[in-house]
C-alpha positions as CSV (number, residue, x, y, z in Angstrom):
1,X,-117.2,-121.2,68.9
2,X,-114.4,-123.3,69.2
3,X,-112.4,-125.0,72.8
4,X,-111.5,-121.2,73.9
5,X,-114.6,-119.4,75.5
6,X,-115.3,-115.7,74.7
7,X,-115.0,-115.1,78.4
8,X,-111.2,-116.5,78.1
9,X,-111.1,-119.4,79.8
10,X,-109.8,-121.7,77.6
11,X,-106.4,-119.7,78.1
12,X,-104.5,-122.5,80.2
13,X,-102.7,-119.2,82.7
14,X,-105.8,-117.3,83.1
15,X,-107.6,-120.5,84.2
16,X,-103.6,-121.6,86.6
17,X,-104.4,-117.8,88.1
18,X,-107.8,-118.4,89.2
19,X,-107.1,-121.7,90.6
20,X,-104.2,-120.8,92.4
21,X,-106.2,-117.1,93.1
22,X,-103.9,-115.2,92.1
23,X,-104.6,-111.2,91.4
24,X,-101.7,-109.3,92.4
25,X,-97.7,-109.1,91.3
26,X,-96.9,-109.8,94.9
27,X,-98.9,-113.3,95.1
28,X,-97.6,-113.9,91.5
29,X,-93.8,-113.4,92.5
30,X,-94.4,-116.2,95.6
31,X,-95.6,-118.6,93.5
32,X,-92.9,-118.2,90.5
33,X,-90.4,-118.6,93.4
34,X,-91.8,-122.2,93.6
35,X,-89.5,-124.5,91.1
36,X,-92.8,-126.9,91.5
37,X,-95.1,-124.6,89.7
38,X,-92.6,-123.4,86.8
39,X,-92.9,-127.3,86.0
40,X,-97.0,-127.1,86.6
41,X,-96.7,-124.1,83.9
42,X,-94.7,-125.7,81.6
43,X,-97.1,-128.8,81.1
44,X,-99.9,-126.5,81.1
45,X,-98.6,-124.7,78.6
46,X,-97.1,-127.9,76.3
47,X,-100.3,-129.9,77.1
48,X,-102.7,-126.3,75.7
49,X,-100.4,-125.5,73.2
50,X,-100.6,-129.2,71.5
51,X,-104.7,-129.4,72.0
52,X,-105.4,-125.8,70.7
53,X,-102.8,-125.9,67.5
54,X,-105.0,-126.5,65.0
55,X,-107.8,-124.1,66.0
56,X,-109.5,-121.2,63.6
57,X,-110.0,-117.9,64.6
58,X,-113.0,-116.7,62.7
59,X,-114.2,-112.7,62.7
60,X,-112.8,-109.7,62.2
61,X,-109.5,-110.3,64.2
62,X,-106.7,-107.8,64.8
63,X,-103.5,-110.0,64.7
64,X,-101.1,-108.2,67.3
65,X,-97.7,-107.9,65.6
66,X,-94.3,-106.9,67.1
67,X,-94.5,-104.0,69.7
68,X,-98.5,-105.1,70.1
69,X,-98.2,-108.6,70.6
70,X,-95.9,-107.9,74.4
71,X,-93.8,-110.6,74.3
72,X,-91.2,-109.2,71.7
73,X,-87.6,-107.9,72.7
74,X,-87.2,-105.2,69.9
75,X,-89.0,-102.8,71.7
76,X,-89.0,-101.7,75.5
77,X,-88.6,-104.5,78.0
78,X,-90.5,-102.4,81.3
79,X,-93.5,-103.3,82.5
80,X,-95.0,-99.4,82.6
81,X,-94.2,-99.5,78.4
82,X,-95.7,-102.9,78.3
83,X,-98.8,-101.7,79.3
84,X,-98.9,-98.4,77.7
85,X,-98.4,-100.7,74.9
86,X,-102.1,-102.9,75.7
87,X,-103.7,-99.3,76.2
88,X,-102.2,-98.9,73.2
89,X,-103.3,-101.8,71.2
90,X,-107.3,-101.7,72.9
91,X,-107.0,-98.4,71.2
92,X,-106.5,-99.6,67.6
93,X,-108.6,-102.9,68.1
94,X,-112.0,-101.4,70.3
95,X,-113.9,-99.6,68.0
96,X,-113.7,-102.2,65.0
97,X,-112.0,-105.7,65.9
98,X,-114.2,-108.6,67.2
99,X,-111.0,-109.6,68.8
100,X,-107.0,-109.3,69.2
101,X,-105.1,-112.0,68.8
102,X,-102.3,-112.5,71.3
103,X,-99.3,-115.2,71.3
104,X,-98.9,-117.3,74.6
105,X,-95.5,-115.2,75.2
106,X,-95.3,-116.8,78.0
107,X,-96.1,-120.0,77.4
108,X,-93.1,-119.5,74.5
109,X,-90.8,-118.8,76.8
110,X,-91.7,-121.2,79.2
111,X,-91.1,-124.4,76.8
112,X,-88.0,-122.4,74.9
113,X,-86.1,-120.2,77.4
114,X,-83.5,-118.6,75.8
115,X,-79.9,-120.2,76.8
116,X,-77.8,-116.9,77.5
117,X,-80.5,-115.6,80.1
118,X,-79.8,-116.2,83.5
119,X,-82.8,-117.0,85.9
120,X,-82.8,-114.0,87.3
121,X,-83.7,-112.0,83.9
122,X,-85.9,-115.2,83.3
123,X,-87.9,-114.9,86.0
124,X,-88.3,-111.1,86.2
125,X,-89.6,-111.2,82.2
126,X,-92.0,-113.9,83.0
127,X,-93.9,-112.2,85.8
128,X,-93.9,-109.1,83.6
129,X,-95.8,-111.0,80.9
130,X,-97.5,-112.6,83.0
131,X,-98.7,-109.5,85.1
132,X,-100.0,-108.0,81.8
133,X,-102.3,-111.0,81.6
134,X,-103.1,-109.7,85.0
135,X,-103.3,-106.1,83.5
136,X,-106.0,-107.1,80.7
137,X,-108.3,-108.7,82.7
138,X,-108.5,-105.5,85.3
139,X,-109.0,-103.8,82.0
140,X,-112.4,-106.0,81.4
141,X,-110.6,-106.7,78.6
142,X,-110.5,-110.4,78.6
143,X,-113.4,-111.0,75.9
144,X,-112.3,-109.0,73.7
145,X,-108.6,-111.3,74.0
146,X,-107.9,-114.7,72.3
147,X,-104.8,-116.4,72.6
148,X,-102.8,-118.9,70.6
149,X,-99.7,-120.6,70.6
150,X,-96.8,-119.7,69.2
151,X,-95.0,-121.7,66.4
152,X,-91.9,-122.8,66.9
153,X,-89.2,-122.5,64.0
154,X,-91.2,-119.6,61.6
155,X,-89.9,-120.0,58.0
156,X,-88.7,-116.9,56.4
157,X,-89.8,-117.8,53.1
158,X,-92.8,-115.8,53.5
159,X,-94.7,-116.2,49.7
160,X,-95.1,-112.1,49.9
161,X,-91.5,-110.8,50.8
162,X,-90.6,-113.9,48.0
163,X,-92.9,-111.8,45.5
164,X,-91.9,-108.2,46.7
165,X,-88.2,-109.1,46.7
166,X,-87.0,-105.9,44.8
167,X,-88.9,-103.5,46.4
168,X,-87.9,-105.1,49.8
169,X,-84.4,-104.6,49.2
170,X,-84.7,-101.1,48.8
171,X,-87.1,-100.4,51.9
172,X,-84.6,-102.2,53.8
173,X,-81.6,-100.1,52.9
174,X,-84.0,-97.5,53.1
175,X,-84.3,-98.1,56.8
176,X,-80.7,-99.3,57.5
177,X,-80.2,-95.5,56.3
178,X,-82.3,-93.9,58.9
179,X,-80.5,-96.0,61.2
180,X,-77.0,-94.9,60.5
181,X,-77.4,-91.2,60.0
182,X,-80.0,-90.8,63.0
183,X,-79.2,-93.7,65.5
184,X,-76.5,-93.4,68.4
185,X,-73.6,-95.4,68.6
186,X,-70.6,-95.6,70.9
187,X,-68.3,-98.6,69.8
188,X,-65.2,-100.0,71.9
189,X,-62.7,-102.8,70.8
190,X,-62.9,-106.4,72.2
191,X,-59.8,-107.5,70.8
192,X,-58.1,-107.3,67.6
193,X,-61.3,-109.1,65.6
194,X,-64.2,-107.2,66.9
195,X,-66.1,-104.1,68.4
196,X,-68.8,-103.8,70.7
197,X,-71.5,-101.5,69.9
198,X,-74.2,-99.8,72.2
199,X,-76.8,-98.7,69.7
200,X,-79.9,-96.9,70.5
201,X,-82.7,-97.1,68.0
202,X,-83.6,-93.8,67.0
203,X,-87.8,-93.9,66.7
204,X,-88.0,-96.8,69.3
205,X,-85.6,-95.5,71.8
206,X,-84.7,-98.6,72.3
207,X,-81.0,-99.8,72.9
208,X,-79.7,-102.8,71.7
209,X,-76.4,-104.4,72.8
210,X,-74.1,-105.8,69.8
211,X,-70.6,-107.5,68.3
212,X,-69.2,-106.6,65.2
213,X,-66.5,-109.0,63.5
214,X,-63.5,-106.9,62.1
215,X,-62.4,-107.6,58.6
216,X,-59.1,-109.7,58.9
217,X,-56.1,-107.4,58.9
218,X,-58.5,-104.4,58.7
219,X,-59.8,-101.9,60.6
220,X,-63.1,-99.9,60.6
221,X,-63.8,-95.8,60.6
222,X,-67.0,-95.1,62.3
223,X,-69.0,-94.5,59.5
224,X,-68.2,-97.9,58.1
225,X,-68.7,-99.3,61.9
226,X,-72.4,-97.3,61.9
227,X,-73.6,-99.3,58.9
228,X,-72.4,-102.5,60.1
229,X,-74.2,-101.5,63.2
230,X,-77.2,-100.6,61.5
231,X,-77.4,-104.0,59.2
232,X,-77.2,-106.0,62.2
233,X,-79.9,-104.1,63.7
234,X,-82.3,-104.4,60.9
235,X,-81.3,-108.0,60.8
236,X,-83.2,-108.2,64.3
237,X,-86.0,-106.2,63.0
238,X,-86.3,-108.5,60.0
239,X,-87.0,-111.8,62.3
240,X,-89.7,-110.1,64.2
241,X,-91.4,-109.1,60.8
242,X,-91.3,-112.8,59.3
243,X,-92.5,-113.8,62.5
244,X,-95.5,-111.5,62.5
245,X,-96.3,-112.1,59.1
246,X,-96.6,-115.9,59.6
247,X,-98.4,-115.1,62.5
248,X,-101.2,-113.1,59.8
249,X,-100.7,-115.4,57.3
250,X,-101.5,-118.8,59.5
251,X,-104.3,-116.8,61.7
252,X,-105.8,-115.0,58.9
253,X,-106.1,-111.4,60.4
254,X,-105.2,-107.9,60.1
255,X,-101.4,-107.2,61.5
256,X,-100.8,-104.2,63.4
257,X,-97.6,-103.2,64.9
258,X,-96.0,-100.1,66.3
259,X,-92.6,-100.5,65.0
260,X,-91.5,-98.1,62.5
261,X,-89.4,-100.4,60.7
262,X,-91.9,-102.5,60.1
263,X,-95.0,-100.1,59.0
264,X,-92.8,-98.6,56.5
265,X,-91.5,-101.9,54.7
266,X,-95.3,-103.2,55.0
267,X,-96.5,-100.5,53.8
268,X,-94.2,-101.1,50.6
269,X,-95.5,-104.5,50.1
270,X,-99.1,-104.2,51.0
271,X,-101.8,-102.7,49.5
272,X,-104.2,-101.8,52.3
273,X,-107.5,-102.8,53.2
274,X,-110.8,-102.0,55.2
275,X,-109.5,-103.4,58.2
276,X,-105.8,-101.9,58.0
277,X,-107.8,-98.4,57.3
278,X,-110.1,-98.8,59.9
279,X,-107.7,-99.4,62.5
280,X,-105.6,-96.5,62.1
281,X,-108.6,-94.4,62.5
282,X,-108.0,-93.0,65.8
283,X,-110.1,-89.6,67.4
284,X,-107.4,-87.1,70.1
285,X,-110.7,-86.4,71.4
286,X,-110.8,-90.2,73.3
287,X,-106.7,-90.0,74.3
288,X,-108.1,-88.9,77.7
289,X,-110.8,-91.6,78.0
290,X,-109.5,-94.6,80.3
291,X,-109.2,-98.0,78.2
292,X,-111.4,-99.4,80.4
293,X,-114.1,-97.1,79.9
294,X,-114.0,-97.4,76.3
295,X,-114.4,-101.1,76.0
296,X,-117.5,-101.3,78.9
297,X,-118.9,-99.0,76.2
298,X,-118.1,-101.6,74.0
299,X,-119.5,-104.1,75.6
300,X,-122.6,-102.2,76.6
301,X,-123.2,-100.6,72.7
302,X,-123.2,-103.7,70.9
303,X,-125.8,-103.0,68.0
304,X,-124.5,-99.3,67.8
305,X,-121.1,-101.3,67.5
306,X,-122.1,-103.4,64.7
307,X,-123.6,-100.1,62.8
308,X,-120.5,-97.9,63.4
309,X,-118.1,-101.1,62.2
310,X,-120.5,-101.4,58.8
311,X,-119.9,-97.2,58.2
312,X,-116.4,-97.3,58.4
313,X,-116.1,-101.0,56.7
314,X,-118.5,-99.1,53.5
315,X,-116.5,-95.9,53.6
316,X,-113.1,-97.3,53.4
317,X,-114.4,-99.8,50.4
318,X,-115.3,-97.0,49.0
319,X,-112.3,-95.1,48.8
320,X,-110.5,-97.9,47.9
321,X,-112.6,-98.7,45.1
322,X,-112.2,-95.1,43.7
323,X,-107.9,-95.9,43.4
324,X,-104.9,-94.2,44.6
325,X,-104.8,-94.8,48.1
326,X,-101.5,-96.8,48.8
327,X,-101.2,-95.4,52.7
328,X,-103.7,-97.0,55.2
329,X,-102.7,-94.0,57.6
330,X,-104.2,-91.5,55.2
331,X,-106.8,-93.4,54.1
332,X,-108.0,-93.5,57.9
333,X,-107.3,-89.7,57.9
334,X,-109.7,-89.3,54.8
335,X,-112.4,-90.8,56.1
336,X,-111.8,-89.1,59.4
337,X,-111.6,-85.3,58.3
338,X,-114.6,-86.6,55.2
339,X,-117.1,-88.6,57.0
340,X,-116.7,-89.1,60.7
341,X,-116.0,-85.4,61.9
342,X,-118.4,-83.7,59.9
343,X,-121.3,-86.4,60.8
344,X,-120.6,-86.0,64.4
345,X,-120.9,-82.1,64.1
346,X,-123.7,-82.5,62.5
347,X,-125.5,-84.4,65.3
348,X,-123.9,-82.2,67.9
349,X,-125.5,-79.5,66.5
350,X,-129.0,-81.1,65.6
351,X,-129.0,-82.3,69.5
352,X,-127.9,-78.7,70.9
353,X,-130.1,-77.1,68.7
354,X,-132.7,-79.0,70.0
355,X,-131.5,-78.5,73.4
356,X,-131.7,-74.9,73.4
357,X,-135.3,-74.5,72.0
358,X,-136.6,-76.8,74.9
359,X,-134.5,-74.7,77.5
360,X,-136.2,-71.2,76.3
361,X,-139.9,-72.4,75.9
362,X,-139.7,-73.9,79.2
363,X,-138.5,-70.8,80.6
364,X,-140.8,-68.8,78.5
365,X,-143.7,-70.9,79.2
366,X,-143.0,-71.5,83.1
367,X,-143.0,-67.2,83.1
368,X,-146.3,-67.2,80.8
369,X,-147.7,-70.1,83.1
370,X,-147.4,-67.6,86.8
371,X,-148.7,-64.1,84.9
372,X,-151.3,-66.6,83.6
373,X,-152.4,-67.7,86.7
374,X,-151.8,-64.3,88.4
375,X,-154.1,-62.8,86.1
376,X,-156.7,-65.4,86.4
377,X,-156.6,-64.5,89.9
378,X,-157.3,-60.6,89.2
379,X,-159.8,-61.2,86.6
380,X,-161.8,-63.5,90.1
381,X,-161.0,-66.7,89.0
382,X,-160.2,-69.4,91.6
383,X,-156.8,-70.8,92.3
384,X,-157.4,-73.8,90.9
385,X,-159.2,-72.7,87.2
386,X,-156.4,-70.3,87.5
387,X,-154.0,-72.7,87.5
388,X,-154.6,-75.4,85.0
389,X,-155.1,-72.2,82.5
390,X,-151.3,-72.0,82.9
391,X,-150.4,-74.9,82.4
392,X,-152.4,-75.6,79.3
393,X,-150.5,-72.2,78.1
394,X,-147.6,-74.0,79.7
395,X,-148.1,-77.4,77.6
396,X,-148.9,-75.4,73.9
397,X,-145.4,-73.8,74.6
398,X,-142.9,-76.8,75.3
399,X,-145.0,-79.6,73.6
400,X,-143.5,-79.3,70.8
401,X,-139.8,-78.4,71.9
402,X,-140.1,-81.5,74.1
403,X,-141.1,-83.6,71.1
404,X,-138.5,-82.2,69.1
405,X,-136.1,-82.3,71.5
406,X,-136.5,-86.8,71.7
407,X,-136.9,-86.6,68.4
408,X,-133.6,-85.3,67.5
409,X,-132.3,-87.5,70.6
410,X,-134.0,-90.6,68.6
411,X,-132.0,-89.9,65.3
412,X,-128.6,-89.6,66.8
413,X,-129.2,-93.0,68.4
414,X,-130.3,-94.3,65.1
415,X,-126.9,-92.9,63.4
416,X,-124.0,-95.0,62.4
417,X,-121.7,-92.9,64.3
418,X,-123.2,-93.1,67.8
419,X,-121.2,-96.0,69.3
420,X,-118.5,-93.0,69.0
421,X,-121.0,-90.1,70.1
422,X,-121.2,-92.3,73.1
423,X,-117.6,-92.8,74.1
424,X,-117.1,-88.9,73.2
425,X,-119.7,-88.3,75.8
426,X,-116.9,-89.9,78.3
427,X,-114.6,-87.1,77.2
């Protein structure tokens, strides 16, 4: 294991936090008020950032792309949708992921705040990010967390959009389209050279603030103001994609993200794989179970883990293998509706089955066991010889329920999908 501990320590703000005992938002906004310890924070940050930049990230990692990653501006700013957005991402990464990469948002914006943003805004984004640090480790979470620093200046000559570039160009225009026809716009003149635009993304529900140079000597109809709109848009989509795709490329995970934009022009230019199938593979039956139950059954299950990871791993391979499945979404849904529903009936009803015969002989045989003993009593037997006749009638009668009752318990253990029998039981 390299300089950052699995319990998370080697994160320069979790280990700031517990020296300066920090656990709430309220002793977090004191001490941002403190000019003194936004400088402490920004050597911290330079000083970690330099020392961990050439570290490797071995396992099976779950590189946190835009929307995931909670330090992006494309999608919703709030701190109640950041964290729906780490429920969110514990949701993709818990049953399969030995970890989820995170950038050191903060960190980032620490050592390159942007220049429009007053320190007001500045502030008020930096304890949010910094609260859902805050927000992970109530989770429990914090093991399952590794973070690394962000790189500064990301080329956009990615080698796969290079290699993809036809088929990218028509994705793109593909999603500048759904822009235009279902985004909504209201546009007002600056002056006699541009138009402002306040655009709200139709799938993110996002709005996004924007300028729009006129044509000289020309003016714009809306439909031609929609798609300048739109391109403009897309063009902020397009940086957080390059970014998140140097971030897979240099850390050598799978990328997950919960932008539209961006799962439909991946999906273009990547044929999927285990992982990407795996962690799409999501059961409505858990959408009630509390994140943080789920991973301290993760934490608790770890061979059942390892078994349940191999299964889907095998099954996936497999339908790879056989061709034809371009979609990682319905090759996760394939595998779902083939393998994992119908094993986990099948075990349900092995184990109620099972369940049932043990509850009847025992009522049966606690009956037989009183008119036994009854009878012994009538026939002039004592109450003792009376009794232990009923229970050996008692013992013939659920002996062998009992047994197959743990027996059936055994094999369910034993199966590769109990790590999610387990967190169904939470249900």
């Amino acid at each position: 294991m390299n300089s950052q501990t699995a319990s998370g320590h080697g994160y320069w703000l979790t280990g700031w936090l517990e020296s300066r005992r920090i656990s709430s938002a309220r002793q977090l906004r004191i001490a941002l008020g403190s000019e003194s310890h936004l400088t402490e924070l920004r050597d911290l940050a330079e000083q970690w950032s330099e020392a961990t930049s050439s570290t490797s990230y071995s396992g099976t990692n779950l590189v946190a792309g835009t929307g995931l990653r909670l330090d992006d501006l494309l999608t919703c700013p709030n701190l109640p949708c950041r964290r729906k957005s780490v429920d969110v991402l514990f949701r993709h990464a818990w049953h399969y992921f030995d970890t989820i990469l995170l950038p050191d948002g903060v960190g980032g914006l620490l050592l390159d705040r942007p220049d429009k943003w007053d320190d007001e805004f500045f502030l008020n984004t930096l304890l949010n990010w910094i609260e859902l640090v805050l927000y992970i480790q109530e989770l429990g979470a914090i093991e399952l967390v590794r973070y690394y620093p962000k790189a500064r200046g990301v080329a956009c000559d990615q080698p796969l959009l290079a290699e993809h570039s036809v088929a990218l160009e028509a994705v793109i225009g593909e999603v500048e389209t759904v822009l235009v026809e279902k985004g909504e716009f209201a546009f007002q003149r600056v002056d006699s050279s541009s138009m402002s635009a306040e655009c709200l993304d139709p799938l993110l529900k996002v709005g996004a603030h924007i300028r729009i140079r006129l044509p000289e000597g020309r003016t714009l109809g809306e439909a031609d103001l929609r798609k300048a709109a739109a391109h403009t848009i897309v063009q902020q989509h397009w940086w957080y994609l390059v970014e998140d795709l140097a971030a897979r490329s240099r850390l050598g995970g799978t990328l997950g993200t919960e932008v539209w934009s961006h799962e439909r022009i991946i999906s273009r230019l990547v044929v999927p794989e285990a992982q990407d199938i795996a962690m799409r593979i999501f059961l409505p039956s858990l959408s009630d179970v509390p994140v943080k139950e789920l991973i301290a059954i993760r934490r608790s299950e770890g061979d059942s883990f390892a078994a349940f990871r191999g299964a889907l791993t095998k099954a996936a391979k497999e339908l790879l293998a056989k061709g034809g499945v371009t979609d990682a979404q319905r090759g996760a849904d394939t595998i779902l509706d083939d393998i994992v529903l119908p094993e986990l009936a099948r075990l349900g009803q092995r184990l109620r089955g099972a369940e049932r015969a043990l509850a009847k002989k025992a009522a049966v045989s606690v009956t037989l066991g009183g008119l036994t003993t009854t009878c012994g009593l009538l026939l002039g037997a004592g109450p003792v010889l009376a009794g232990v006749a009923g229970v050996t009638a008692l013992l013939s009668g659920t002996a062998t329920a009992a047994a197959k009752y743990i027996e059936e318990g055994q094999a369910v253990e034993i199966s590769d999908m109990y790590f999610l029998w387990k967190a169904l039981d939470h249900a």
